[in-house]
Backbone of each chain as ProteinMPNN parsed JSONL, in Angstrom:
{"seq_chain_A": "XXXXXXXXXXXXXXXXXXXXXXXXXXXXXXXXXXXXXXXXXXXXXXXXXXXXXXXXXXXXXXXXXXXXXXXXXXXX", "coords_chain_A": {"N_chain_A": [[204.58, 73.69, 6.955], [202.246, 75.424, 8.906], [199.244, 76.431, 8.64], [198.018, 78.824, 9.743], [200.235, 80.496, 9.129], [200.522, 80.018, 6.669], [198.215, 81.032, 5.429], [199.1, 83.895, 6.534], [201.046, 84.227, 4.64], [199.747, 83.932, 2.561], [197.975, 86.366, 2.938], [199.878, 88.299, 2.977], [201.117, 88.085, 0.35], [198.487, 88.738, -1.232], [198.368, 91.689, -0.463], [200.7, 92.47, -1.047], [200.752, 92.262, -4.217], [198.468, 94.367, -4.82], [199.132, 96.778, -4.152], [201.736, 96.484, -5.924], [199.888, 96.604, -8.551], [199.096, 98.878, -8.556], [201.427, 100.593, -8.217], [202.78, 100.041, -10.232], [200.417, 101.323, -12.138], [200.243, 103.816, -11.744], [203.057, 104.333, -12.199], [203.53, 103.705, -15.026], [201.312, 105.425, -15.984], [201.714, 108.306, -15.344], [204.89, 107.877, -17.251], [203.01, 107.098, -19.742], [201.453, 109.574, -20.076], [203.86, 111.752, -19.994], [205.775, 110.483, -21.915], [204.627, 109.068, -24.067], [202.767, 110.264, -25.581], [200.044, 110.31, -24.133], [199.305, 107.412, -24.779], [197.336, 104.152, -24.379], [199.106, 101.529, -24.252], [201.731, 101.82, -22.771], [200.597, 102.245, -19.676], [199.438, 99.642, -19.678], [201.12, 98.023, -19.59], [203.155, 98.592, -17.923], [201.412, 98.084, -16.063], [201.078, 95.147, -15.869], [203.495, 94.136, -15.501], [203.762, 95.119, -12.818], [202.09, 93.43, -11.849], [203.408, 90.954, -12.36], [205.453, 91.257, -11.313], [204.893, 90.68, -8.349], [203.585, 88.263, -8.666], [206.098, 86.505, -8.81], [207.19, 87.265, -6.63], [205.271, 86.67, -5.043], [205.903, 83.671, -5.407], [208.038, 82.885, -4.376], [207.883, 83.423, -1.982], [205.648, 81.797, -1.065], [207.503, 79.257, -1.265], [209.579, 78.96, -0.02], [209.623, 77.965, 2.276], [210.426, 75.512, 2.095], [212.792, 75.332, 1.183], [216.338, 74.506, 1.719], [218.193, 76.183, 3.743], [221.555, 78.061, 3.008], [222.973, 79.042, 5.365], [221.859, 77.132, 7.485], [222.827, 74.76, 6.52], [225.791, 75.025, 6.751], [225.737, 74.96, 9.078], [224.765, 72.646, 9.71]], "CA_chain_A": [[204.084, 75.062, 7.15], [201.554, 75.274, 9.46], [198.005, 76.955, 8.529], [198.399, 79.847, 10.432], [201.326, 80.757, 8.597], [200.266, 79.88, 4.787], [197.387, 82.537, 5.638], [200.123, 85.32, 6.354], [201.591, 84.421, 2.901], [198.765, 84.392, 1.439], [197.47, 87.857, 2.681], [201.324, 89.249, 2.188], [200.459, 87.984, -1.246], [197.39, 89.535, -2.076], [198.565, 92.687, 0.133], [201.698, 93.117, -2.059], [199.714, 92.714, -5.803], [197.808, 95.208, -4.574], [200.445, 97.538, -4.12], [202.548, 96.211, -7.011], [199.517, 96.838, -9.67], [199.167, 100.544, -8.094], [202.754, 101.406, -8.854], [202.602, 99.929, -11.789], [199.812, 101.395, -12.8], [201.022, 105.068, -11.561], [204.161, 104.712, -12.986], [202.709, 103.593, -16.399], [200.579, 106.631, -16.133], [203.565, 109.121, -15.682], [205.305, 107.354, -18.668], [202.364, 107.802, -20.425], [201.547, 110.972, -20.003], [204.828, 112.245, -19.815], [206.71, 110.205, -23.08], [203.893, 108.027, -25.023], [201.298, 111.083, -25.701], [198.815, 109.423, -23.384], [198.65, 105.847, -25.014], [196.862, 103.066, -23.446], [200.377, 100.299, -23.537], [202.335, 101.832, -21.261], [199.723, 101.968, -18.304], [199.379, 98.385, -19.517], [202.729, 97.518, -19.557], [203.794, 98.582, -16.241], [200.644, 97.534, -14.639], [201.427, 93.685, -16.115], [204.969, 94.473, -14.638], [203.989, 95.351, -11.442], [201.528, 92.21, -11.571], [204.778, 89.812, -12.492], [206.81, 91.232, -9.809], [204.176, 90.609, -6.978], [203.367, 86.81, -8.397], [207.381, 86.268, -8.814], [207.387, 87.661, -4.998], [204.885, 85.245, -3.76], [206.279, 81.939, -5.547], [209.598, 83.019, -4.02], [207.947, 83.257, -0.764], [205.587, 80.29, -0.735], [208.834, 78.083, -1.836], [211.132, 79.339, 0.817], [209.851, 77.192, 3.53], [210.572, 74.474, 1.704], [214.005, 75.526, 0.909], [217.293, 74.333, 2.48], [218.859, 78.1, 3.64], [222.746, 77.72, 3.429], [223.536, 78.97, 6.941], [221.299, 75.577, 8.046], [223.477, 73.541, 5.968], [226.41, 75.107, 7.466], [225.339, 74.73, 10.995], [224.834, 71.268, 10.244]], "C_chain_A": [[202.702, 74.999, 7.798], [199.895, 76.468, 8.654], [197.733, 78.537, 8.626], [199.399, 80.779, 9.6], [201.08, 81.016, 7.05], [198.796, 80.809, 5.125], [197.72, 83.647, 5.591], [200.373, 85.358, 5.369], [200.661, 85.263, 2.1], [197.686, 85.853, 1.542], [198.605, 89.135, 2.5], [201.051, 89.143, 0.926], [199.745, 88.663, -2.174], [197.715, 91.444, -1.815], [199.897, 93.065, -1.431], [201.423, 93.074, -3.664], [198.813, 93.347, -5.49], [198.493, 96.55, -5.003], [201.674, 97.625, -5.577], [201.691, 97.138, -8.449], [199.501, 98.362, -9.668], [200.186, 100.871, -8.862], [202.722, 100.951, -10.038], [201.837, 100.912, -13.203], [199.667, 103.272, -12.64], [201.993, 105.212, -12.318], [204.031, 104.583, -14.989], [201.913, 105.207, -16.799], [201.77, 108.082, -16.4], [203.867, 109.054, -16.778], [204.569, 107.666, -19.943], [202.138, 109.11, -21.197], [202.783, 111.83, -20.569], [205.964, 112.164, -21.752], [205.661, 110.0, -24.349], [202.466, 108.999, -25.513], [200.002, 110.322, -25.422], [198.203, 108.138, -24.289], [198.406, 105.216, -24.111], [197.899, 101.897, -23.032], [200.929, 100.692, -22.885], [201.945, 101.351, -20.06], [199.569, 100.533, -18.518], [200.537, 97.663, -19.407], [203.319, 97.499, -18.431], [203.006, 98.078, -15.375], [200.871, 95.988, -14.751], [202.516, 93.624, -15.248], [204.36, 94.156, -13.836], [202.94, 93.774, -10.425], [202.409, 90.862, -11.724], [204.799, 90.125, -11.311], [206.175, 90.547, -8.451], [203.832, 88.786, -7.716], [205.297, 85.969, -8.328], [206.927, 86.316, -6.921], [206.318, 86.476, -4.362], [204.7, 83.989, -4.047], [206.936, 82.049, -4.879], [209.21, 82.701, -2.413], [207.017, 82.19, -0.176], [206.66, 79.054, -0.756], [209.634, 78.114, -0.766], [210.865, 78.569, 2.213], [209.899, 75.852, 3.209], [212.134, 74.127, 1.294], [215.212, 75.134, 1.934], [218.472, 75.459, 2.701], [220.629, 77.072, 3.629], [223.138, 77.758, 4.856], [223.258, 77.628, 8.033], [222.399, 74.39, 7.919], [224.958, 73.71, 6.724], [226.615, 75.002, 8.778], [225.61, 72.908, 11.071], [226.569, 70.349, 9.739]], "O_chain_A": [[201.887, 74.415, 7.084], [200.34, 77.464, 8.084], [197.32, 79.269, 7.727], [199.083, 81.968, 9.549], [201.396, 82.017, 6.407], [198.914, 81.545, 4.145], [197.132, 84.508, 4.936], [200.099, 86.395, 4.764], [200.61, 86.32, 1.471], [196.922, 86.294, 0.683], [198.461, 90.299, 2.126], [200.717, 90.162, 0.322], [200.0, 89.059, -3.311], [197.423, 92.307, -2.642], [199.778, 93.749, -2.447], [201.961, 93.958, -4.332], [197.83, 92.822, -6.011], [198.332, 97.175, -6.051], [202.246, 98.617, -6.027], [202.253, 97.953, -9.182], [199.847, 99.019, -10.65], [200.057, 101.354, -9.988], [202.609, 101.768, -10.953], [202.174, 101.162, -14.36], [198.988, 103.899, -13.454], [201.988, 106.121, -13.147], [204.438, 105.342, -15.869], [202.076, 105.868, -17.824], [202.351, 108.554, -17.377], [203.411, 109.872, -17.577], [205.044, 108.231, -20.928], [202.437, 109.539, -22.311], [202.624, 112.542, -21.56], [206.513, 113.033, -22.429], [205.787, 110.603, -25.415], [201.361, 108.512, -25.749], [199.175, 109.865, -26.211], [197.009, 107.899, -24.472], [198.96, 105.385, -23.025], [197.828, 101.327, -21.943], [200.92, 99.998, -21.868], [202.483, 100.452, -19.414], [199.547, 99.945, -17.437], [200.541, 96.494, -19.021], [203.935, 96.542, -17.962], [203.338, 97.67, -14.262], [200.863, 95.429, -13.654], [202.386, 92.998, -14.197], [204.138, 92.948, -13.741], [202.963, 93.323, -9.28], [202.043, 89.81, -11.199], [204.314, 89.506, -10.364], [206.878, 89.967, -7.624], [203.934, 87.991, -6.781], [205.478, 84.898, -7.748], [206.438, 85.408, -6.25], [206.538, 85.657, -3.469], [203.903, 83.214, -3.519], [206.788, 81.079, -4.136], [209.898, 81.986, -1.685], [207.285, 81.659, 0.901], [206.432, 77.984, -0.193], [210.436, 77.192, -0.614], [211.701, 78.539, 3.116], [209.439, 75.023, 3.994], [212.599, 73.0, 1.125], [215.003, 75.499, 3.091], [219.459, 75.578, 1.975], [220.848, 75.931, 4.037], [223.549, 76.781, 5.481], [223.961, 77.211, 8.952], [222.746, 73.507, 8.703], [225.399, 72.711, 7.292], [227.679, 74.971, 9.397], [226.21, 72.183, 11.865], [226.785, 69.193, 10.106]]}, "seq_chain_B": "XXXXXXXXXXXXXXXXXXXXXXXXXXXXXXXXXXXXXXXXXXXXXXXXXXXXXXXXXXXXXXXXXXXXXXXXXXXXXXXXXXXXXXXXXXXXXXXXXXXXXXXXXXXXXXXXX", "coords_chain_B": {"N_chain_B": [[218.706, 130.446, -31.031], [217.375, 130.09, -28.039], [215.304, 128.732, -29.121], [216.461, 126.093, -29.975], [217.431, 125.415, -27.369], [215.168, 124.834, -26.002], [213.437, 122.161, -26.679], [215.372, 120.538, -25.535], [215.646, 121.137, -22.832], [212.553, 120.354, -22.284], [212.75, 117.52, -22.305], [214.755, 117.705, -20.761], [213.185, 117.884, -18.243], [211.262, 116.131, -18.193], [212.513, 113.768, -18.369], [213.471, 114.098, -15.488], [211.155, 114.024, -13.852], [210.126, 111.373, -14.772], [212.11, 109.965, -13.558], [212.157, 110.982, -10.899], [209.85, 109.832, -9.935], [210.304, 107.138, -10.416], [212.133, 106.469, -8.817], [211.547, 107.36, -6.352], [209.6, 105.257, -6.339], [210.56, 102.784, -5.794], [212.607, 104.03, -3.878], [210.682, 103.913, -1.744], [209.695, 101.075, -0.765], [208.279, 100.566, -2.754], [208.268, 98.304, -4.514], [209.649, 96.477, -3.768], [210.125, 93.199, -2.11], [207.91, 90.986, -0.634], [207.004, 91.449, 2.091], [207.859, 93.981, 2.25], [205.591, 95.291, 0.457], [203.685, 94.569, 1.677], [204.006, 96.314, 4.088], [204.528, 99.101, 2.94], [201.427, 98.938, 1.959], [200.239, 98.675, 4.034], [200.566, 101.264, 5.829], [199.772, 103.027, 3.557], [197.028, 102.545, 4.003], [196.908, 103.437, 6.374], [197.699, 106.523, 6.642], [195.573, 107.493, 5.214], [192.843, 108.254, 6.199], [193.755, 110.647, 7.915], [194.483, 111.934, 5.678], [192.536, 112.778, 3.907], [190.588, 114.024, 6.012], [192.249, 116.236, 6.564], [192.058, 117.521, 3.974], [189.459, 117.863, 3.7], [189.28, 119.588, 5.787], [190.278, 121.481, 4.219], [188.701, 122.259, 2.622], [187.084, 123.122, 3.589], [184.802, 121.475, 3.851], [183.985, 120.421, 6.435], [181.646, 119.513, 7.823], [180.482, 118.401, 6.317], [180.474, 115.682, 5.47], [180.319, 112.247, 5.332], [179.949, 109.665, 7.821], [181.859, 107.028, 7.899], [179.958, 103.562, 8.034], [180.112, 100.72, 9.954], [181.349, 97.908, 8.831], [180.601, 94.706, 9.346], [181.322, 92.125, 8.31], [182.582, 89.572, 7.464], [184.072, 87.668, 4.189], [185.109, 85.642, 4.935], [184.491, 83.996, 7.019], [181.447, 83.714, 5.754], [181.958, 81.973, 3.606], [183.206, 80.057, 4.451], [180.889, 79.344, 6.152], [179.237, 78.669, 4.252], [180.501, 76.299, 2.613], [180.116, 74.635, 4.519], [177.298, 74.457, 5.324], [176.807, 73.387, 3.074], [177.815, 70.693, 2.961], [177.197, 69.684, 5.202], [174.478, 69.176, 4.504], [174.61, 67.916, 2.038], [175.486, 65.202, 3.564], [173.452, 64.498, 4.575], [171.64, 63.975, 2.849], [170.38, 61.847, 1.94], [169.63, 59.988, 3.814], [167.261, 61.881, 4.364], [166.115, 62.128, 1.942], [165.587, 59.447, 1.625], [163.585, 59.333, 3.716], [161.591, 61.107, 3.159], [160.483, 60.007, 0.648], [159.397, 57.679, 1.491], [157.479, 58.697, 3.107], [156.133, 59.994, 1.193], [154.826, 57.738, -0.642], [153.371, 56.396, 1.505], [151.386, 58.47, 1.882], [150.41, 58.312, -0.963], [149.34, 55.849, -0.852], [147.304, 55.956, 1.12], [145.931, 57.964, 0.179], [144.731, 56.112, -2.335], [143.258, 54.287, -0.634]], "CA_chain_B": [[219.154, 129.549, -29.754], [216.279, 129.555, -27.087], [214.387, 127.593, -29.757], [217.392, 125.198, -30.01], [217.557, 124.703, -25.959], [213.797, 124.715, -25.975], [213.171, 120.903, -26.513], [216.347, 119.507, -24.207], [215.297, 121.312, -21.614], [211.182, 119.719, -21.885], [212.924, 116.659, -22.219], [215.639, 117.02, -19.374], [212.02, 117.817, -17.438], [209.832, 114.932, -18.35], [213.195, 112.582, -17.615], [213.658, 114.12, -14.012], [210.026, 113.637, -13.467], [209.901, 110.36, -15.111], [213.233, 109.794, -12.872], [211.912, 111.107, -9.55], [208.857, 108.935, -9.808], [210.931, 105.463, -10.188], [213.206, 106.451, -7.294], [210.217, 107.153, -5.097], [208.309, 103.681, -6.298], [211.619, 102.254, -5.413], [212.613, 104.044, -2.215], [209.575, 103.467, -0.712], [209.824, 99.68, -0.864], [206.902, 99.398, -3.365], [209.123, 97.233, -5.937], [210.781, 94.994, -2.848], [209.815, 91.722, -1.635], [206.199, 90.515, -0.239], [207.193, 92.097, 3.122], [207.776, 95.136, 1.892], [205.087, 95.687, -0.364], [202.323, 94.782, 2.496], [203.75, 97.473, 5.208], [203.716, 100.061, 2.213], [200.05, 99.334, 1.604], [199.277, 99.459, 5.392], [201.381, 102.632, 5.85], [198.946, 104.304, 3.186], [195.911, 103.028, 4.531], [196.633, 104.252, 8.052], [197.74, 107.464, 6.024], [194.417, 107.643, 3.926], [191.851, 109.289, 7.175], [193.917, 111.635, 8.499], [195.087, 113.163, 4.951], [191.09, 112.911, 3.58], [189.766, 115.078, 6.867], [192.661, 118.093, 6.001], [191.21, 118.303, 2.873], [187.83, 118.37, 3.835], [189.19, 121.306, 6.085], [190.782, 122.907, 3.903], [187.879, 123.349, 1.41], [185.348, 123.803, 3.978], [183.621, 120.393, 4.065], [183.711, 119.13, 7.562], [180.32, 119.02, 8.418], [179.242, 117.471, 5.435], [181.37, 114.341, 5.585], [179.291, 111.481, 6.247], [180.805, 108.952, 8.658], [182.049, 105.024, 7.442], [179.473, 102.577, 8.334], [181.109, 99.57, 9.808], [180.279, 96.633, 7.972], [180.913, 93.796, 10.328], [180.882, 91.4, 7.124], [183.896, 89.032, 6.81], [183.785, 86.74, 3.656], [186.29, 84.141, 4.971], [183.601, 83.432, 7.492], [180.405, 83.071, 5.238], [182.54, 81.137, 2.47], [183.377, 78.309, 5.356], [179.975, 78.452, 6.922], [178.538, 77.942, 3.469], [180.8, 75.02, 2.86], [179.462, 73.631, 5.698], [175.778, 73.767, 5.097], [176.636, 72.451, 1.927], [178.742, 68.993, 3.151], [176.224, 68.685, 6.181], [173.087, 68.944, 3.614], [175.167, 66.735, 1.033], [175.543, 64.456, 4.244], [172.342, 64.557, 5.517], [170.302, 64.066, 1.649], [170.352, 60.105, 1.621], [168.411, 59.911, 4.716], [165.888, 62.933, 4.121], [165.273, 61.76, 0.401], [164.257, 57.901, 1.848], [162.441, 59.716, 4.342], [160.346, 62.061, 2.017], [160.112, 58.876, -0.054], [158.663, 56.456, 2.256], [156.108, 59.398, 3.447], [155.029, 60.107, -0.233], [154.1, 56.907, -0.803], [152.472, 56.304, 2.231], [150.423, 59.325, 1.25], [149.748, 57.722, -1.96], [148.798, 54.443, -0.32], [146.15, 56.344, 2.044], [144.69, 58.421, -1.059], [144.069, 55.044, -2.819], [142.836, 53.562, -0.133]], "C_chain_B": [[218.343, 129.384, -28.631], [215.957, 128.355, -27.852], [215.026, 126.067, -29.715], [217.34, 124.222, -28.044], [216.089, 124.049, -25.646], [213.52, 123.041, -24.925], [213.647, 120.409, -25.506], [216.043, 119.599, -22.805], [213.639, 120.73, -20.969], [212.319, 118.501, -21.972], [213.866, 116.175, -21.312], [214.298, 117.173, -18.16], [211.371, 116.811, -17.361], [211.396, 114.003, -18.063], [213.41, 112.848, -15.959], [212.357, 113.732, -13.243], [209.945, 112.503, -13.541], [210.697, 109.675, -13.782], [212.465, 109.198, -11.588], [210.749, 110.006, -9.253], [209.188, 107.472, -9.843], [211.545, 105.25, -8.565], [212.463, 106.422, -6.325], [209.679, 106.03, -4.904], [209.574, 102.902, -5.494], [212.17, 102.341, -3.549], [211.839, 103.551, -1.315], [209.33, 101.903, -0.314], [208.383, 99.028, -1.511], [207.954, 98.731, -4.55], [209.827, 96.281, -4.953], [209.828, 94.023, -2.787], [208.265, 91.878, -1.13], [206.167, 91.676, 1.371], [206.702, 93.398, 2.942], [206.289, 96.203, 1.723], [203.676, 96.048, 0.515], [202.562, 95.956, 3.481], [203.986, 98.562, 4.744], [202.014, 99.994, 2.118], [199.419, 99.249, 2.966], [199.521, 100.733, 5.885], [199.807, 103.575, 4.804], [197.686, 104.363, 3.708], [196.353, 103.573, 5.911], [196.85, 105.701, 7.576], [196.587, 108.181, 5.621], [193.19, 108.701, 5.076], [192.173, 110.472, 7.431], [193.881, 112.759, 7.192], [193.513, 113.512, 4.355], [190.564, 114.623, 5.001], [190.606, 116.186, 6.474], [192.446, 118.394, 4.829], [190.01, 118.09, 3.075], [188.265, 119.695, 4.62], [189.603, 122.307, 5.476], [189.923, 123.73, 2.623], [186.704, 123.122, 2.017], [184.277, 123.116, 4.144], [183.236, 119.559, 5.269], [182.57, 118.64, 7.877], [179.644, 118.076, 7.536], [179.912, 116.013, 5.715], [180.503, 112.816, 6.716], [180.558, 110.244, 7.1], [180.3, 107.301, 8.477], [180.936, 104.206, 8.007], [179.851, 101.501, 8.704], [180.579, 98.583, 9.33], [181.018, 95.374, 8.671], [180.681, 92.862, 9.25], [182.612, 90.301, 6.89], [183.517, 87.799, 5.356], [184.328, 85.218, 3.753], [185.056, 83.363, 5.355], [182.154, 82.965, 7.079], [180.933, 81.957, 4.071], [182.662, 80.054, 3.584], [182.242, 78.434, 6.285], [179.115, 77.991, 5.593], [178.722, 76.571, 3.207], [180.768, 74.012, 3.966], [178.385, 72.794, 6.05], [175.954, 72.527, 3.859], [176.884, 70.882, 1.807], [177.758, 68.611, 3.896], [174.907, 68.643, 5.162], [173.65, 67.43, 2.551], [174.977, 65.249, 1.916], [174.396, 63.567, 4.794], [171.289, 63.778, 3.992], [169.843, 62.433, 1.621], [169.073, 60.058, 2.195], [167.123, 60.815, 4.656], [165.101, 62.391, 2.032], [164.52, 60.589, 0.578], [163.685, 58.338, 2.877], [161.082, 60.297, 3.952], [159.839, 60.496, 0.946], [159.254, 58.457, 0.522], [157.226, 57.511, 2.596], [154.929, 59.955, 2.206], [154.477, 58.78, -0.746], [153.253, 56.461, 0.277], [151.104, 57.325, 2.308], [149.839, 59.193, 0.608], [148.776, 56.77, -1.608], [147.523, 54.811, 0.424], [145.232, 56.889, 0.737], [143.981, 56.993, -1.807], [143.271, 54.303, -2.327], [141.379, 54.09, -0.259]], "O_chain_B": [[218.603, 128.321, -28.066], [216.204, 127.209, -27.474], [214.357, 125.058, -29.493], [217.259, 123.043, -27.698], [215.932, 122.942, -25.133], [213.442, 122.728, -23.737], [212.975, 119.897, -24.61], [216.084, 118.759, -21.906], [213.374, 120.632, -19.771], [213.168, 118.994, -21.23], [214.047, 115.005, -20.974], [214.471, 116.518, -17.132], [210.821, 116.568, -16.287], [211.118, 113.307, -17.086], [213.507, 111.876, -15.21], [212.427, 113.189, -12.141], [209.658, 112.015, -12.448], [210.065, 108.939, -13.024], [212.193, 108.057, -11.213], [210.871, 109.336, -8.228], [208.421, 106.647, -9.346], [211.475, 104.416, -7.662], [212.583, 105.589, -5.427], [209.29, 105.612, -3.814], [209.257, 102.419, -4.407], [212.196, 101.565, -2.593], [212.147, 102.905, -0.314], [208.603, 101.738, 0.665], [207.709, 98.023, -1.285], [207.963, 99.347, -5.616], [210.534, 95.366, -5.375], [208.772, 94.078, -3.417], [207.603, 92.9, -1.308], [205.313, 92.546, 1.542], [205.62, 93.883, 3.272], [205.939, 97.219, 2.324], [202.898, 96.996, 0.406], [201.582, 96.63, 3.798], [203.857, 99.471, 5.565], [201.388, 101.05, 2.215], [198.269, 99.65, 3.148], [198.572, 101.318, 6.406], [199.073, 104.453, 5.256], [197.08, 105.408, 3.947], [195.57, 104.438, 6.304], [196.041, 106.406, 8.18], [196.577, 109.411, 5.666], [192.784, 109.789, 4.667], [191.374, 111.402, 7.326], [193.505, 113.927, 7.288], [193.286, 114.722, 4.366], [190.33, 115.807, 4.759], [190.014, 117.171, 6.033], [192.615, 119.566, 4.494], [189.425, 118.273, 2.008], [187.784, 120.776, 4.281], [189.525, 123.506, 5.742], [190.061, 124.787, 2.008], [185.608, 122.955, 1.483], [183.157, 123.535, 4.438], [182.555, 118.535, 5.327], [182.411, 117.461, 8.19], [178.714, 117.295, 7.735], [179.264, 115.378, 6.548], [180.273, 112.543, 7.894], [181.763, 110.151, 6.866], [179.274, 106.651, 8.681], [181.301, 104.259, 9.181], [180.101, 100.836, 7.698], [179.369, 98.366, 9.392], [182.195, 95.214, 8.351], [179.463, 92.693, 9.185], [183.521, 90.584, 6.109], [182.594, 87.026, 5.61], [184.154, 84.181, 3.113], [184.536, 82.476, 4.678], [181.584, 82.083, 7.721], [180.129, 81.089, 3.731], [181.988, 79.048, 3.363], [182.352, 77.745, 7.3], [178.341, 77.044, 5.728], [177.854, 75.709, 3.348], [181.294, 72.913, 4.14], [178.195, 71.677, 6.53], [175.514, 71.384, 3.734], [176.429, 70.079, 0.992], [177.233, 67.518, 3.685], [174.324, 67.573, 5.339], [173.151, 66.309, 2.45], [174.488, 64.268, 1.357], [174.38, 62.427, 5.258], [170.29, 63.105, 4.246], [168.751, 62.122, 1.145], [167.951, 60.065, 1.69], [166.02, 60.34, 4.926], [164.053, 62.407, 1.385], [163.393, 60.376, 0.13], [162.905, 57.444, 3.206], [159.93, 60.043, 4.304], [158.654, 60.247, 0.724], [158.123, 58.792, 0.168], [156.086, 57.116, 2.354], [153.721, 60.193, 2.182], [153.443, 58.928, -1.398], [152.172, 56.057, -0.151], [150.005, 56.964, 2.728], [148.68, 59.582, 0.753], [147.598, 56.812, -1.96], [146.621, 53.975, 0.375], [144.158, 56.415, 0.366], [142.756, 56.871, -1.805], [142.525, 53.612, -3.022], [140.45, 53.463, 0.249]]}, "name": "protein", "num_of_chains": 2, "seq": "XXXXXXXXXXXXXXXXXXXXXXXXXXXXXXXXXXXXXXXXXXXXXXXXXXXXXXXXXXXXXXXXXXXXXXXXXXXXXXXXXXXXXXXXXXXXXXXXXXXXXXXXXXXXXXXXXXXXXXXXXXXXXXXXXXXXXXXXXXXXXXXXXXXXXXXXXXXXXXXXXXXXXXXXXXXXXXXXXXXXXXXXXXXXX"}
């Protein structure tokens, strides 16, 4: 993986836990609000969520150029 | 019987709300992949100027609205010129310490004299 490249990741990375803790931390709020008579775990709950999903998302996508895709294997 | 429907109906409300607000985080591709997630959060900032100025017009604030400062400031670039000074100083200390050496004692050596 060239340099160049593991830079994109890594600002898709930070770009999408950005984004992730937001909704998280919106939708937590909602929930809140809405079910949990404005407790503080929800908003923490979904914003942890939305902080998984986005480090899940960029093991998955540092790893994948390391990965052997099937269609490759089939080609070969 | 109102009183009876009362509740179901706050609570078929707060689930369509609750609802509509997943489906949106969802549609929008903030819950997808890395891809995704970054050309949602450039989508809002390019979003974020235009929708700011129609509410300044619409309550009357244009004139006041002070205007962004650009801050020509990257940190990538002072973080790798610091680590730079720091390796060429690290590099450099041998020779400047037996230099300062040799001239403080020759300093000494003249005062005594």
């Amino acid at each position: 993986m060239s340099e160049k490249e593991l830079g994109k990741k890594w600002d898709r990375c930070l770009a999408d836990g950005v984004t992730k803790l937001g909704t998280g931390l919106g939708l937590g709020i909602v929930f809140s609000v809405l079910f949990f008579k404005r407790r503080t775990w929800p908003i923490t709950l979904f914003s942890g969520a939305g902080l998984g999903m986005a480090y899940s998302n960029c093991q998955n996508d540092l790893r994948s150029h390391y990965l052997l895709h099937r269609r490759k294997k089939q080609e070969q | 019987m109102a009183a009876r429907i009362w509740p179901l109906v706050k609570l078929a409300t707060k689930v369509t709300i609750a609802g509509g607000a997943v489906y949106v985080a969802c549609d929008s591709g903030l819950l997808g992949n890395s891809e995704q997630g970054s050309e949602a959060l450039e989508k809002a900032k390019a979003a974020v100027p235009p929708a700011l100025e129609e509410w300044m017009k619409y309550f009357g604030l244009e004139a006041q609205r002070p205007t962004m400062p650009r801050i020509e400031f990257s940190p990538v670039n002072s973080w790798n010129a610091g680590v730079r000074w720091t390796i060429s100083s690290l590099s450099d200390a041998p020779t400047r310490v037996s230099e300062y050496t040799s001239q403080g004692l020759q300093y000494i050596k003249d005062l005594v004299k």
